[in-house]
C-alpha positions, 0 to 999 in steps of 0.5 A: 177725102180723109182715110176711113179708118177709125179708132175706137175708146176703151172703157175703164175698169172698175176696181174692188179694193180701194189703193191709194197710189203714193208719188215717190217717197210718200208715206204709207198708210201708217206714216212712214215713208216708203212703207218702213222697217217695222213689224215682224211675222213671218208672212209679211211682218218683216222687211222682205215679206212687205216688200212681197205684200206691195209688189204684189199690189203693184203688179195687180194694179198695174194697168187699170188705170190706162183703161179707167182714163180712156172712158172712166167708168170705174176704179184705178191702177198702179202701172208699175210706178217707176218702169210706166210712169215714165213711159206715159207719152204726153204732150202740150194740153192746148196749141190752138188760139182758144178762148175758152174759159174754166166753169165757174165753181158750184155753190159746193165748191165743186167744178165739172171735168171736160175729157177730150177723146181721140182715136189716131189713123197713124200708121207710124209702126207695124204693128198700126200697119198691120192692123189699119193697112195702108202701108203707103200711108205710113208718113202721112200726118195722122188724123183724128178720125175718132172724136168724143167729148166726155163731160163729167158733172161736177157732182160727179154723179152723171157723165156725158159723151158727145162724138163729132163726126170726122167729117165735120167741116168747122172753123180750126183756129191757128195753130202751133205744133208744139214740137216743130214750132210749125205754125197753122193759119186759121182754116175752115175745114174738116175737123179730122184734120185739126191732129195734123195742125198741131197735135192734139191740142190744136183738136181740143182748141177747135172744139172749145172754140166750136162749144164754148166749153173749156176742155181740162185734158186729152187722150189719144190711142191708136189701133194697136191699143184699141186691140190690146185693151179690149183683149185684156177684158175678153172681148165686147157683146155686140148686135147687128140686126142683119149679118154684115160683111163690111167689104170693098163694094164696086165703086166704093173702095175700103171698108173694115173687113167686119163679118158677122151673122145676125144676132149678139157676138163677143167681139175682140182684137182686131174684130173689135177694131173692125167694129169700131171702124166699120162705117159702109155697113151702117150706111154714114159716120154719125152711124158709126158713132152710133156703133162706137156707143153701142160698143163703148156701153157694152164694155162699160157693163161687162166690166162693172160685171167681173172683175178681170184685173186680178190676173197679173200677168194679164196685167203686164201686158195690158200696161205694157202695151198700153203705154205705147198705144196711149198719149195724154196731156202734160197736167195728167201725165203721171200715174197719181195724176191719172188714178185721181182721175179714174177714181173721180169716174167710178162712182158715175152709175151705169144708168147715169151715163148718157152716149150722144152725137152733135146734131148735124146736117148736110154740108151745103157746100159738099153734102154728098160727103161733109155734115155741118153742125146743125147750128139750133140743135147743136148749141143747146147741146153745148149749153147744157155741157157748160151749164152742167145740165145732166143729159138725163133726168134720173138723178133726184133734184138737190135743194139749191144752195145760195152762193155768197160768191158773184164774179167780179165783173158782177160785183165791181163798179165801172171806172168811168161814166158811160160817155167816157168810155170807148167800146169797139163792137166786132161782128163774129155773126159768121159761123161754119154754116152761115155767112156773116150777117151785114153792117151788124157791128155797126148795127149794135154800136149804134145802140149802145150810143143810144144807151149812153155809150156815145164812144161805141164805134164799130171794128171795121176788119172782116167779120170774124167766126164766134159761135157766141156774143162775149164781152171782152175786156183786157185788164181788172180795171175795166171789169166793172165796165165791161159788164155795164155794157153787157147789161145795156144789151141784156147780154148774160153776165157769164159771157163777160170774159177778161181777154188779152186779145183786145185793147178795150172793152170790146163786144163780139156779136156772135152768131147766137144774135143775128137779128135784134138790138137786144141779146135773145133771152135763153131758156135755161136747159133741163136736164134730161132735154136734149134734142131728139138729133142728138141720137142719145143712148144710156148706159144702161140699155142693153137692148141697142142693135145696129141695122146693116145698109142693104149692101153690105148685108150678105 
């Protein structure tokens, strides 16, 4: 069984002043590089008081943008260009066998930004030790107890966050870790423990395998970071209903150490990790999650309420200390990179932020202490997360534009008659909670021989795991084919994907058709419709408290 310890997110920081951040040797604003020598007055005309009038700058915006990118609520920093941009760890943004694929632009152009969040358990310096205990399990390989997906519209006027809870089992693709070569066989199993099989990027392949949704970025932080950031901003409101005290029970060994009395209360440092780790007390790890939101909308609210980055020295500590707390893929592993980012988050409302958590169910190999994803609830969870759908229904309806734009498969004729082409059909009914459904290959490739497809002939390896039917096919060529074999099957054009894992246009039965000789139709998702499991809490309720388990009330 995993360790119980979790790490929480830290929110962004809304800024007032606009700064547009330069990479080395950009110009400035009035088209010099590096600001110029022009100008003359004695408070900031001339050379040196320039200088002055950007450092100060620097140094103010120094670290906010490590707190925009870990929740993205507002504003952007500077982190001290030359000392923090080459402090900013990064790894590899995927090591895992995913075939996921980028949405599709809208008729505007614009494509949504998938976030993958992860709080770490390492142990791997003292400081971690100190505030997480278990000094024996300093060598152990981390897990990634925290695990949120934050979904921003490609309008970019609402976001989405979904967490897992850590003690999902699901299938974890093979993995590479990056920096031994160490190569992970597929596996079924706990998703905490996908970090220490690759890395971050062996988590995010899981998860785009679990959702279908192709993820841009991830970021880590471990405890000492948790700690930091939410000093910096003075500590979080939060409310228990009962007064709590989150200890070692008989026969139930751990806890957070959390200690309240009923009622709202400021939480920072290492109370405010104890919060975010505290699962007893509210009774099971979705609960937690639940708390994790309570705690993370709170912060977004009293950032949006004052204005705590204007404190330098304040500033440098927080960059400092975040920096070393902090780790994030390659692509967005530079300070300009990362202040483009936040500032695509800030203008997201408060009232526009929906908090939720994968709707799940009792693990029916291990229920006593695994969940599974409650597979109906959970996948148009997922479908409204790759079909942009707002998780709320506040934003006012915009007038639909025409596109002048269908995707290739759509547009290109096939290459050869039906009768001439070879088509292989793959069972991939199995899934996390269901076993495969029997003979379903050879179930489909029969009706596609009905329809012309007499070639159609089924993969007779074992069944894989593929949450949905997808139509593959392996070069430009055969685009065109591909999807006059999804449209014999009424099989959506979106799930037809090019693919270097298969040799020939190749249906993949999911676990979305198990029954049937044509693909279930879907209903199109709307916004603000989400499962009642899904535990949704908006931003802007500040009316949320969490009920303490009897036993660990005092």
């Amino acid at each position: 069984m995993a360790q119980s310890g979790v790490r929480g997110k830290v929110p962004a920081v809304e800024s007032t002043t606009p700064l547009i951040p330069r990479e080395s040797g950009a110009s400035d604003g009035g088209g010099r590089p590096g600001g110029g020598r022009h100008g003359g007055g004695p408070n900031g005309g001339g050379p040196n008081g320039q200088r002055r009038s950007r450092k100060r700058r620097v140094l103010r915006w120094s670290a906010t943008v490590l707190a925009v990118v870990i929740l993205g609520t507002a504003g952007a920093g500077y982190l001290y260009y030359q000392h923090l941009n080459g402090s900013i760890q990064k790894g590899q943004r995927s090591s895992g066998d995913s075939k996921a694929k980028k949405a599709q632009p809208n008729a505007a152009g614009q494509t949504p930004v998938n976030i993958l969040l992860l709080g770490s358990d390492s142990r791997d310096s003292d400081e971690n030790v100190k505030l997480g205990g278990g000094k024996d399990l300093r060598t152990n390989p981390p897990l990634a107890d925290v695990q949120m997906l934050i979904h921003l519209s490609a309008d970019r006027k609402s976001a989405a966050l979904v967490s897992i809870p850590r003690d999902t089992r699901v299938d974890i693709p093979e993995c590479k870790d990056p920096k031994t070569g160490e190569k992970f066989p597929a596996t079924n199993a706990i998703i905490n423990e996908t970090l220490a099989r690759g890395g971050a990027g062996c988590t995010l392949a899981t998860w785009e395998n679990l959702t279908g949704i192709y993820i841009d970025h991830w970021m880590t932080i471990d405890f000492g970071g948790v700690v930091s950031m939410a000093d910096a901003i003075g500590g979080v409101d939060v409310c228990v209903k009962q007064n709590v005290w989150d200890r070692p029970l008989p026969g139930v060994s751990g806890g957070s150490g959390l200690k309240l009395t009923a009622g709202t209360h400021k939480v920072k440092g290492e109370q405010a990790l104890q919060w975010l780790r505290t699962r007893h007390a509210w009774g099971s790890d979705p609960l937690r999650a639940r708390a994790q939101h309570m705690y993370l909308n709170s912060m977004i609210r009293t950032l949006k309420q004052q204005n705590v980055f204007t404190d330098t020295g304040r500033l440098m500590s927080l960059a400092d200390s975040a920096v070393n707390s902090l780790k994030v893929s390659e692509e967005i592993g530079t300070v300009k990179k990362l202040y483009d980012l936040g500032m695509q988050l800030k203008s997201v409302p408060t009232n526009r932020i929906t908090m939720t958590t994968m709707p799940w169910v009792e693990d029916p190999q291990d229920p006593d202490a695994h969940v599974v994803p409650d597979t109906a609830d959970a996948d148009k969870l997922w479908q409204m997360l790759r079909d942009d759908v707002p998780f709320d229904a506040k934003g006012a309806a915009e007038p639909k534009k025409k596109t002048t734009t269908a995707s290739p498969q759509a547009t290109k004729a096939p290459s050869v008659s039906p009768d001439r082409l070879g088509v292989m059909v793959q069972n991939g009914t199995r899934s996390s909670t269901l076993a495969a459904v029997p003979g379903r290959a050879d179930e489909i490739s029969q009706v596609l021989a009905q329809r012309g497809y007499t070639r159609a002939a089924k993969d007779t390896s074992a069944a894989l795991a593929e949450e949905r039917t997808t139509v593959r096919y392996p070069s430009a060529d055969l685009a065109g084919d591909a999807a006059a074999v999804a449209k014999s099957l009424g099989i959506p054009v979106g799930s037809v994907k090019q693919s270097t894992d298969v040799s020939g246009v190749t249906v993949v039965v999911g676990a979305d058709w198990r029954s049937g000789t044509d693909y279930p139709k879907q209903a199109a998702p709307k916004a603000g419709d989400l499962p009642s499991t899904s535990d949704a809490i908006n931003g802007s309720d500040k009316d949320q408290c969490m009920d303490v388990y009897k036993p660990y009330q005092w």
